[in-house]
C-alpha positions, 0 to 999 in steps of 0.5 A, a space after each residue: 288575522 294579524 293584530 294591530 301594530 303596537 303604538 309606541 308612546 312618545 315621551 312627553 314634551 315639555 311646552 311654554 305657557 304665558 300666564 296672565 301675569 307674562 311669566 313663561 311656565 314649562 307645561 307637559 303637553 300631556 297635561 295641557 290635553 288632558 286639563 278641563 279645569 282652565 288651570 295648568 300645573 307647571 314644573 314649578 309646582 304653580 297652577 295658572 291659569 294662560 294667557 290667551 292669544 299670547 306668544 309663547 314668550 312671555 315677560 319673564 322666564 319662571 326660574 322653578 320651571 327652568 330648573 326642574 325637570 318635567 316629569 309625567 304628572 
């Protein structure tokens, strides 16, 4: 019998996320899968919590988020 074939894990992929307050934060997707508290820590280092049922653009682009790289968290 054969083992199983090896998944090969995808890179995580940074994703827009509205706040309450309208500013657009990159999250992982890997954190928003694994996030039970309601609360997502961006690439800012901010934690909020999302706006629902919003777009994913918001009123203003965080500008931390935009310039700092995504790392697995």
């Amino acid at each position: 019998m054969e083992p199983p074939p090896q998944r090969h894990s995808m890179p995580a992929a940074p994703l827009l996320v509205t706040s309450l307050d309208g500013v657009v934060h990159l999250v992982l997707d890997s954190v928003i899968a694994t996030c039970d508290t309601g609360r997502y820590p961006a690439a800012c280092g901010a934690t909020f919590i999302p706006a629902a049922l919003t777009e994913p653009d918001g009123s203003t682009d965080c500008p931390l988020c935009r310039a700092r790289p995504l790392t697995q968290r």
